[in-house]
C-alpha positions as CSV (number, residue, x, y, z in Angstrom):
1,X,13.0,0.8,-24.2
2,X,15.3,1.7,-21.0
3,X,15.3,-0.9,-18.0
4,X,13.7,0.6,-15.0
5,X,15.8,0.2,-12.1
6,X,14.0,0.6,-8.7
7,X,15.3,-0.1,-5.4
8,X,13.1,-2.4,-2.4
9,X,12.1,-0.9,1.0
10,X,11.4,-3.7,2.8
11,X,10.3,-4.1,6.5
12,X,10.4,-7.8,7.9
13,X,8.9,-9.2,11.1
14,X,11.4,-7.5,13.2
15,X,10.0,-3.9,12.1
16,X,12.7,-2.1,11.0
17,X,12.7,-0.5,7.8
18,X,15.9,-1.6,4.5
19,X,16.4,-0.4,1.6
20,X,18.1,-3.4,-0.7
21,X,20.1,-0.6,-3.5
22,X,18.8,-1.5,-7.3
23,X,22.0,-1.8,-9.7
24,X,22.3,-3.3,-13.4
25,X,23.4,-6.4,-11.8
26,X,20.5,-7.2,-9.4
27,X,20.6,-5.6,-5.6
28,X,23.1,-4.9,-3.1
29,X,23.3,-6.1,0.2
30,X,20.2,-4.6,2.9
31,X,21.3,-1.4,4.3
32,X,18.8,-0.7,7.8
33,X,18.0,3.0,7.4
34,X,17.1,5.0,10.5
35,X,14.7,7.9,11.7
36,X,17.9,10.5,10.0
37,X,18.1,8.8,6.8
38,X,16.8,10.4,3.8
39,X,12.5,9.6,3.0
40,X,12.7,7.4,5.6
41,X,9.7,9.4,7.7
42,X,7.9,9.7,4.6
43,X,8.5,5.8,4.0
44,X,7.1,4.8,7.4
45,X,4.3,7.0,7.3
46,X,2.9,5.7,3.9
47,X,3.8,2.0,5.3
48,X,1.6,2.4,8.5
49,X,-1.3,3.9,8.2
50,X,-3.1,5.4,10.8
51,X,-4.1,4.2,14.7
52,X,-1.6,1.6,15.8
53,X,-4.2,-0.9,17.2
54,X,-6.2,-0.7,14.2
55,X,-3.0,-1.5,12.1
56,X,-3.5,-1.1,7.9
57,X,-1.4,0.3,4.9
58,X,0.2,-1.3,1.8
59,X,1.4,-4.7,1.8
60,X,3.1,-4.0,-1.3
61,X,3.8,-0.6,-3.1
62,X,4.9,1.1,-5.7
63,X,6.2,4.4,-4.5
64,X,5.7,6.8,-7.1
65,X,8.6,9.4,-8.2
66,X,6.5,12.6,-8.3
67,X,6.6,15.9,-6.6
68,X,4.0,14.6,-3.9
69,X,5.9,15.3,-0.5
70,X,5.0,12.6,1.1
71,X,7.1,10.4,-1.5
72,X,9.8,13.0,-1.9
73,X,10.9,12.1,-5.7
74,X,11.5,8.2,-5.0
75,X,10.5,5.5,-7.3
76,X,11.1,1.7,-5.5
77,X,9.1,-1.2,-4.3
78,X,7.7,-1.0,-0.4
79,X,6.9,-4.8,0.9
80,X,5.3,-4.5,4.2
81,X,5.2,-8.0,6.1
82,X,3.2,-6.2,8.9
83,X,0.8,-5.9,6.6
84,X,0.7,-9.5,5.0
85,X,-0.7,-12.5,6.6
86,X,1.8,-14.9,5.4
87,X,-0.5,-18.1,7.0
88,X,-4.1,-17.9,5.7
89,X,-6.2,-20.9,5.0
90,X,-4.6,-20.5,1.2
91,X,-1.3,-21.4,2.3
92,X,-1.0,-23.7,5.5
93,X,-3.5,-26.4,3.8
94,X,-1.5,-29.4,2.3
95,X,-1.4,-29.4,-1.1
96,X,-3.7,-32.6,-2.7
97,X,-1.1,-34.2,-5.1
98,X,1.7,-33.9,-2.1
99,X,3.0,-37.6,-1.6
100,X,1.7,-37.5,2.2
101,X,-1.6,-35.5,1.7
102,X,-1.0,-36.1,5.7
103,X,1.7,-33.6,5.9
104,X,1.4,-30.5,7.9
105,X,3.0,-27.4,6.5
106,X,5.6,-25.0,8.6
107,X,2.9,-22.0,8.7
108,X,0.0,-22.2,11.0
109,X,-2.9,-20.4,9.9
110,X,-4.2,-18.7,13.7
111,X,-8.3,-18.1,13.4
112,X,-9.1,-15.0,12.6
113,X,-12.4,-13.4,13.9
114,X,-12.5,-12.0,10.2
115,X,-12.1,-15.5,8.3
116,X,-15.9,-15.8,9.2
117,X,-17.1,-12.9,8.1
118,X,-18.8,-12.3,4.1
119,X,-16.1,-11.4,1.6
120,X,-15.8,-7.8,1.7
121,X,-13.1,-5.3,-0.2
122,X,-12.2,-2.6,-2.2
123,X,-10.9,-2.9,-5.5
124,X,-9.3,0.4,-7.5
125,X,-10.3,0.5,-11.4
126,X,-8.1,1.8,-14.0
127,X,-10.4,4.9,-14.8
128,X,-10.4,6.6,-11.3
129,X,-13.1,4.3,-9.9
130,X,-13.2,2.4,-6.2
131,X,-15.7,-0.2,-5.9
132,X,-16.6,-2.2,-2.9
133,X,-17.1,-6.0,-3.7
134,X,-19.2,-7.3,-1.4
135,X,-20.8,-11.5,-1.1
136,X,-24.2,-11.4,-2.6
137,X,-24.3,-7.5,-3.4
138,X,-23.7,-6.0,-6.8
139,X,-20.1,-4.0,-6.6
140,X,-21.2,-0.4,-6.3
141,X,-18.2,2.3,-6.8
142,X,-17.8,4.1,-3.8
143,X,-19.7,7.8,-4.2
144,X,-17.6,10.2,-3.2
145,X,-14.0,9.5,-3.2
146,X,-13.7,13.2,-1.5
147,X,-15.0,11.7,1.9
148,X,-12.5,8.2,1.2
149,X,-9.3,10.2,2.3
150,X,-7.6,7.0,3.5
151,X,-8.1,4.7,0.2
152,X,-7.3,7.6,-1.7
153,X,-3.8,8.4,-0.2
154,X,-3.1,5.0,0.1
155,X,-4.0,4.6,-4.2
156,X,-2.1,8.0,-4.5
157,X,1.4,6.7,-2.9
158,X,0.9,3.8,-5.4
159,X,-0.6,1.0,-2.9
160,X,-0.8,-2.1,-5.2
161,X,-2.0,-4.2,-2.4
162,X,-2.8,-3.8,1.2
163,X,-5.8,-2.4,3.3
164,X,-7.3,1.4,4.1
165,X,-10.2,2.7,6.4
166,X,-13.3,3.0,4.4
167,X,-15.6,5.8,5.8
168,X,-18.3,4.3,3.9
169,X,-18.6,0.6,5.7
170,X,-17.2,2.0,8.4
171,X,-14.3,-0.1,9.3
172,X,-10.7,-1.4,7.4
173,X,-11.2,-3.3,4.1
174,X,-8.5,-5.0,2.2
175,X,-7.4,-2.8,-0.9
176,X,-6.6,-4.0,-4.3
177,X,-5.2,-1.7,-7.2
178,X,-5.7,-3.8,-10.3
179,X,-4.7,-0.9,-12.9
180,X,-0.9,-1.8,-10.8
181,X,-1.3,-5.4,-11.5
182,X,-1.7,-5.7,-15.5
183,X,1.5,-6.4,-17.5
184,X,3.5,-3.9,-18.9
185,X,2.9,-3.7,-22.5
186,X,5.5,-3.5,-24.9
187,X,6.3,-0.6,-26.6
């Protein structure tokens, strides 16, 4: 079985956009591409995703290498950090079996008008399916994936996990492609 190289696109807090070159010996040092570098349009405009103040997209991808324009024959990793919320109530509580249970982590978790709100996403099947998980509903697959342009780019360009507009509730749901997330099997 040949190793799969891939590089990492990577675009930190300060918004620019790197590309960290993939080599048998691990990575090279970040290079910040520009506007005139090669896919780097086509990069930015799978990373973000529609109207500015309603900001969604991948928070991690796996750009496919296909003949799909808008990924122009590259296969590497995208990690977004606009699109992760790094503290969340998972990660800014102390930890119980921490020696000073009083200690306060470095990341503070800023309320979100959404951390109230019922648990509500999309997750993508491996057989072509999208259903939308919702607290005390059964998951129902979303009908017509026709109308669900946005998910469906987004699963296209090889979105592993992020969020997309979902015509059918109306508003942007977090987006999980659990077909990207099982283990490669051995061949």
């Amino acid at each position: 079985m040949a190793t799969e190289i891939h590089d990492l696109l990577v675009i930190p807090s300060n918004k620019k956009l790197y590309r960290f070159q993939a080599n048998a010996d691990g990575f090279a040092n970040p290079e910040p591409l520009s506007f005139f570098d090669d896919n780097y349009r086509n990069v930015i405009n799978i990373a973000r995703t529609g109207d500015p103040t309603q900001p969604r997209g991948p928070a991690f991808s796996v750009l496919p290498n296909k003949p799909d324009p808008s990924t122009s024959q590259i296969c590497c990793y995208l990690v977004n950090s606009e699109n992760i919320r790094a503290a969340n109530p998972w990660t800014t509580a102390a930890w119980s079996s921490e020696p000073n249970p009083d200690k306060i982590t470095s990341l503070q978790a800023e309320p979100r008008k959404r951390d109230d709100e019922p648990l509500d996403f999309l997750v993508a099947g491996p057989k072509g399916d999208v259903f939308r998980i919702q607290a005390g509903v059964a998951p129902k697959a979303l009908a017509d994936l026709e109308l669900e342009s946005e998910v469906f780019v987004q699963l296209r360009n090889g979105l592993v996990a992020g969020s997309a507009f979902c015509v059918a509730a109306n508003k942007v749901l977090p987006l999980v492609n659990i077909s990207s997330l099982f283990p490669k099997e051995q061949v």
